[in-house]
FIBATI-553254 format. One record per atom (N, C-alpha, C, O): x, y, z. Coordinates in steps of 0.2 Angstrom, whole numbers, plus 5000, padded with zeros to 4 digits. Layout:
% residues N
XYZ...
% end
This chain:
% residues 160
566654545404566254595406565454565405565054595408565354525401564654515396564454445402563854425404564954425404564854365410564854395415564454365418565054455418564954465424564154505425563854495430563954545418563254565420562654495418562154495421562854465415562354415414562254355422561754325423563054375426562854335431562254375438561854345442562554445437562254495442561554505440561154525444561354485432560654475432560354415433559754415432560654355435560454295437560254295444559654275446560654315448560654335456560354385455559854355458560054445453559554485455558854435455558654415460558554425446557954365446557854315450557254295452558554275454558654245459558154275466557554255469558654335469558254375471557554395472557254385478557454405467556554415467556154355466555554355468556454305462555854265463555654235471555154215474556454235474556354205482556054265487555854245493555954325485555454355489554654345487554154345490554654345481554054315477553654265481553154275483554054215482553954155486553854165493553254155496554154185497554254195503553554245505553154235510553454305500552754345501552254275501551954255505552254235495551654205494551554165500550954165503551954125502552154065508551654115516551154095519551954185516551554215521550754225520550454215525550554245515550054255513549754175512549154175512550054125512549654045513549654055521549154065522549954065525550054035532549454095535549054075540549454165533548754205533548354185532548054195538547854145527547454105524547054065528546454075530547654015531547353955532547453965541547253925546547754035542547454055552546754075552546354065557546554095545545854145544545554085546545354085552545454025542545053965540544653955549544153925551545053985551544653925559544253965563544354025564543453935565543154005567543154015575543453975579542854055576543254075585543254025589543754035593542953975590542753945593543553875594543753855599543653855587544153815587544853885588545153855592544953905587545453965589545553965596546153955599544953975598545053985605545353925609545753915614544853885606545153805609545953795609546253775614546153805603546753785601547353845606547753815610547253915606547553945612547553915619548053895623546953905618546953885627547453815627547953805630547353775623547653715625548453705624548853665624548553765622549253805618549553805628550053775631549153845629549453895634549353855641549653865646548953785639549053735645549353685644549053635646549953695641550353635639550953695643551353685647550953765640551753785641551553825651552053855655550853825652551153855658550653795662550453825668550453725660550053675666549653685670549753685676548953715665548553745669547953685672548053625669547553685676547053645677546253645674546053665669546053605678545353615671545053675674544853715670544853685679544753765678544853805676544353845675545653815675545753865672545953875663546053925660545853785663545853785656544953815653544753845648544653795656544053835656543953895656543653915651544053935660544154005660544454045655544354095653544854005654545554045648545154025641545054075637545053975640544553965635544154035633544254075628543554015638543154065638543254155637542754195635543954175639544154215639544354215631544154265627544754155628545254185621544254165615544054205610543954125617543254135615543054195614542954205608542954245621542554305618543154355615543054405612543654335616544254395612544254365604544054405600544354305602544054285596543654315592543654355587543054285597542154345593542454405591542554405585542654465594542754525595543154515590543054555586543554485588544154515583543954475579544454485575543654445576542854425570542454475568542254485562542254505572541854565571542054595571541754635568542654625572543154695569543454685562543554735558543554615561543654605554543154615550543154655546542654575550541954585546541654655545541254665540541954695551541854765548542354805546542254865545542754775546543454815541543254805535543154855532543154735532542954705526542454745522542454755516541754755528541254765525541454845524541154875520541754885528541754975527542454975521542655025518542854925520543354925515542954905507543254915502542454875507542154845500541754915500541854945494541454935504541154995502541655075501541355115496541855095503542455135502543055135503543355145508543255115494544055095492544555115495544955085499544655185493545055225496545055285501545255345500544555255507544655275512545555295516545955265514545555345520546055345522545855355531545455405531545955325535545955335540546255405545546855415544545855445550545955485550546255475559546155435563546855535560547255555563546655535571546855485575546155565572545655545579545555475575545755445580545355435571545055375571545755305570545655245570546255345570547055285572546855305581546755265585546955355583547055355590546455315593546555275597545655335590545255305595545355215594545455175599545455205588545655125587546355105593546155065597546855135592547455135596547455105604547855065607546655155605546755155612545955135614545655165619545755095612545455025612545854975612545554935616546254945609546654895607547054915615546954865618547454965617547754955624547354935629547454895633546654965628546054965634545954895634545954865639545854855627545654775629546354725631546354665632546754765630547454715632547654725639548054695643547254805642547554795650546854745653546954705657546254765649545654725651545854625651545654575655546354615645546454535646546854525652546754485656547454585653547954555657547454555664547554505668547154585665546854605672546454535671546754505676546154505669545654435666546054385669545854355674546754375665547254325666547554325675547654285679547654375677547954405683547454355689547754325693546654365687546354315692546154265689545654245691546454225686546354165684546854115684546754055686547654135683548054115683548554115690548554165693548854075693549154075700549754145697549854165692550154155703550754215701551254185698551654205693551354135699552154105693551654105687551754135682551254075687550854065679550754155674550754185668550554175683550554255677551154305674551154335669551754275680552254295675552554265669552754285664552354205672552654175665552354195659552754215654551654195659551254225655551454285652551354295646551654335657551754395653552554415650552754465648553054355652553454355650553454335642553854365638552854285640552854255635552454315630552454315624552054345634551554395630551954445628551954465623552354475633553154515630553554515624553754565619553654445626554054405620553754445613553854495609553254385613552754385606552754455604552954465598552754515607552254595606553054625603553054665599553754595605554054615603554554575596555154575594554254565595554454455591554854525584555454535583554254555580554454575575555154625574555654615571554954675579555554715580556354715584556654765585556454625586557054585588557654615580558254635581557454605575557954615570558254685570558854695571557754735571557954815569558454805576559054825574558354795581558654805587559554785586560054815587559354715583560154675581560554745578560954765581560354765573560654815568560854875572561354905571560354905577560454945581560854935585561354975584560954875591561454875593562254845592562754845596562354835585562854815580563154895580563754915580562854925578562854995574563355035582563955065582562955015589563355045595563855025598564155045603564054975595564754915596564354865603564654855609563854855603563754815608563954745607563854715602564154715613564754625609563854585609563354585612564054565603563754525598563954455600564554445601563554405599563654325598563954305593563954335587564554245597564954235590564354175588563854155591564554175582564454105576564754055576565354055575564454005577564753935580565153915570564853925565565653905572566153895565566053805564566353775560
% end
């Protein structure tokens, strides 16, 4: 008995130091996205996004300029998050100020797609938003799995 709890507290400690890690590991790979100022960010997207959809120099230009001023703008939303969060700690955000934030954040996301829509040829924009799809749903692929486990939906075998 005196082994078996000694073992179930090794596996727990096990447990938490490996989320311990994995927190921290996320919190370095946050860190070091911060480190880049808009300027190299936006370069880095664009030349991302002209590798996987073989854009031209124009449009590597335009797209640039486009993840450029979305860059700035999301610098300066954090700088003012920072600077309205240093000054009061335990603000709590209010029910009209989640929505007006909400629905800016949609307003500038139909404003990029409309951006991308004239910039990119029609395979390029689908593609594009197949990939933007993706991404916007990236997090919430796991809860889905459990959800459709849960409905008997046929599931992928496991290569043995």
């Amino acid at each position: 008995m005196k082994k078996l709890i000694m073992i179930l507290i090794a596996v727990a400690t096990l447990q938490v130091s490996a989320q311990d890690q994995k927190r921290d590991m996320k919190k370095q790979r946050m860190t070091s996205k911060m480190d880049y100022s808009p300027e190299e960010t936006a370069q880095l997207k664009s030349k991302k996004l002209t590798l996987k959809l073989d854009l031209d120099t124009k449009q590597q230009k335009e797209v640039s300029a486009l993840y450029l001023e979305q860059a700035k703008l999301r610098q300066s939303k954090k700088e003012a998050y920072l600077q309205s969060k240093a000054k009061e700690e335990n603000k709590t955000v209010s029910k009209e100020e989640r929505f007006k934030m909400a629905n800016a954040r949609l307003d500038q996301q139909i404003e990029m797609k409309k951006k991308m829509k004239g910039i990119l040829s029609t395979e390029q924009y689908e593609k594009w938003d197949k990939m933007s799809e993706r991404r916007s749903h990236k997090g919430k692929r796991h809860g889905m799995r459990s959800k459709n486990r849960k409905e008997g939906m046929p599931q992928q075998k496991a290569k043995q």
